[in-house]
TIDRENKOL-693631 format. One record per residue (C-alpha): z, x, y; residue in three letters. Coordinates in Angstrom, 2 decimals, decimal comma. Example, Ala and Ser with C-alpha at 12.3 -4.5 7.8 and 13.67 -1.06 7.14 Angstrom:
<donus>
         w         u         v     r
      7,80     12,30     -4,50   ALA
      7,14     13,67     -1,06   SER
</donus>
This chain:
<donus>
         w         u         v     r
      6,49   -110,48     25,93   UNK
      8,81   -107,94     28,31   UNK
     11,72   -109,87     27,32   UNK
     10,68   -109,12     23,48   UNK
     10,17   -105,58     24,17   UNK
     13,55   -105,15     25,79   UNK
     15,53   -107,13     23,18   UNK
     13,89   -104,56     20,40   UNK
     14,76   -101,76     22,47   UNK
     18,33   -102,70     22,35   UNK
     18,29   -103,64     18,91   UNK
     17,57    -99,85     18,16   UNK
     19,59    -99,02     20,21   UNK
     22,86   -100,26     18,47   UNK
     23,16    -97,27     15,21   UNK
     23,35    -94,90     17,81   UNK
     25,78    -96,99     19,86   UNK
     27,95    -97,25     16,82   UNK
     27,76    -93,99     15,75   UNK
     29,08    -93,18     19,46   UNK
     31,95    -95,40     19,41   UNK
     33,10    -94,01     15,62   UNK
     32,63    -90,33     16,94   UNK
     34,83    -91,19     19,93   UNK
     37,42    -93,49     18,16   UNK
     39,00    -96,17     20,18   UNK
     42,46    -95,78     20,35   UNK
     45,59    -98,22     20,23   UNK
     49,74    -98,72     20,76   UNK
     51,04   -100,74     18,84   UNK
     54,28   -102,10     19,81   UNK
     56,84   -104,48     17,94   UNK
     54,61   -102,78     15,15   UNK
     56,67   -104,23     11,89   UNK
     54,94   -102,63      8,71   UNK
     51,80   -102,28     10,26   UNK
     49,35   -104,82      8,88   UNK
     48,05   -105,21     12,23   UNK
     47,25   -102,05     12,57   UNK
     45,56   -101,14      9,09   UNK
     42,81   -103,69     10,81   UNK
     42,34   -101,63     13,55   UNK
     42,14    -98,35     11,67   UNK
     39,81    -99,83      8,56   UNK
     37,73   -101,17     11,93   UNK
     37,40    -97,43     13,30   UNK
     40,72    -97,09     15,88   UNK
     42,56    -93,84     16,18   UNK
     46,32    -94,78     16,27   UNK
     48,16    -93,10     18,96   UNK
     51,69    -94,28     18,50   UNK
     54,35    -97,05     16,71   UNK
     56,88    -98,57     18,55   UNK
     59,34   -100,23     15,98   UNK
     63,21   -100,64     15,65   UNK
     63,38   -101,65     11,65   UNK
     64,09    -98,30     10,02   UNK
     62,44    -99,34      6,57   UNK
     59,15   -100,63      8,90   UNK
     59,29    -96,88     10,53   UNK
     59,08    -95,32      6,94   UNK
     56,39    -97,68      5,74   UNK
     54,42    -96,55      8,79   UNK
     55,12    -93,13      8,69   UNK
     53,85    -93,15      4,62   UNK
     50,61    -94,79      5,71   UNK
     49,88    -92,61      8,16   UNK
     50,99    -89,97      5,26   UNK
     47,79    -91,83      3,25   UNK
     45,04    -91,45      6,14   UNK
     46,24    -88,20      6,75   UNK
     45,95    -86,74      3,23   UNK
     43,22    -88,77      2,30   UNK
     41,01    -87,50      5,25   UNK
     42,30    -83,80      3,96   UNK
     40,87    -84,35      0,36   UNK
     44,46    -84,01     -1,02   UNK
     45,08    -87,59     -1,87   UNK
     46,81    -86,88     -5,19   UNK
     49,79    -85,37     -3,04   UNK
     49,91    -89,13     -2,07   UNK
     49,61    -90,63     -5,64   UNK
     52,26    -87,90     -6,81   UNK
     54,47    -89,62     -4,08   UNK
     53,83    -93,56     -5,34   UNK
     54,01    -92,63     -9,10   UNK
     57,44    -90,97     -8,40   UNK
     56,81    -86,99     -8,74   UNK
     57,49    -86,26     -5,39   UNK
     60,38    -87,42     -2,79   UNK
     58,99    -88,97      0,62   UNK
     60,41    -85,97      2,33   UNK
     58,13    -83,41     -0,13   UNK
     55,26    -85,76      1,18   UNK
     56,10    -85,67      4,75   UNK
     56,03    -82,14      4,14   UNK
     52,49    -82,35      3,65   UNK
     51,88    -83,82      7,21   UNK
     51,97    -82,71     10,54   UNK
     55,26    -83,13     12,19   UNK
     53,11    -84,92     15,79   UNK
     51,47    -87,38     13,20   UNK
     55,39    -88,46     11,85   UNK
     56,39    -88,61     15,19   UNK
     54,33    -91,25     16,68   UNK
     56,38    -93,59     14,81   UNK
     59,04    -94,31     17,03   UNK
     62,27    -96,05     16,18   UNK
     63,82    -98,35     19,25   UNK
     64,37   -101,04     20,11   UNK
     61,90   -102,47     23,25   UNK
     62,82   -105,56     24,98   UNK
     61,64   -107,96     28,08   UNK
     64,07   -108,84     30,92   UNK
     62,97   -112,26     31,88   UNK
     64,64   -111,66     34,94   UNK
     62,31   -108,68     36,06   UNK
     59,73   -108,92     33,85   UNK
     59,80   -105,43     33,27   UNK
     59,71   -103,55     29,29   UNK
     63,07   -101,72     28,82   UNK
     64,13    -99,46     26,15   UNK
     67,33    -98,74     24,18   UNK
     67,55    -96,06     21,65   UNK
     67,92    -98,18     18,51   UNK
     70,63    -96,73     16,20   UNK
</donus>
């Protein structure tokens, strides 16, 4: 009978639980981040990215126009975005639109492993 009452408990419990973890979003690097399908998981699932790490220029502007999306859509200005898609605006009128610390946690380099150390490296990617 306790072991009833606790389980309920903790079954009511879990709204509120959730609602904590969405008001505090989880938060997430994603490196070797390509065009970000990975990622659109984690943000449809409730994470708050922090940063891209990727070294394909074309990946870095595919990020940086999704971010572009969540930003604008979260603003109510989502037609900016469609305006953008439909050819009515140039990317750099839409990045316009967004705050410069939101384009720049996409970053462009190129990461890599020494097997020797074992240690992540960095070279600026150009």
């Amino acid at each position: 009978m306790a072991l009833k009452m606790e389980a309920k408990k903790l079954e009511e419990q879990i709204p509120e639980t959730l609602a904590k973890i969405m008001e505090n979003k989880l938060t997430f690097i994603e490196l070797f981040a390509g065009a970000g399908g990975l990622s659109e998981g984690f943000i449809r699932t409730g994470f708050q990215p922090v940063a891209y790490i990727e070294m394909d220029n074309y990946s870095c502007l595919t990020l940086k126009t999704r971010l572009a999306y969540y930003y604008l859509k979260e603003q109510g200005k989502s037609a900016l975005y469609y305006d953008y898609i439909k050819g009515n605006i140039t990317r750099e009128q839409l990045y316009s639109y967004i705050p410069q610390n939101l384009l720049c946690s996409v970053i462009n380099e190129f990461l890599y492993i020494d097997p020797l150390k074992q240690g992540l490296k960095h070279k600026e990617y150009t």
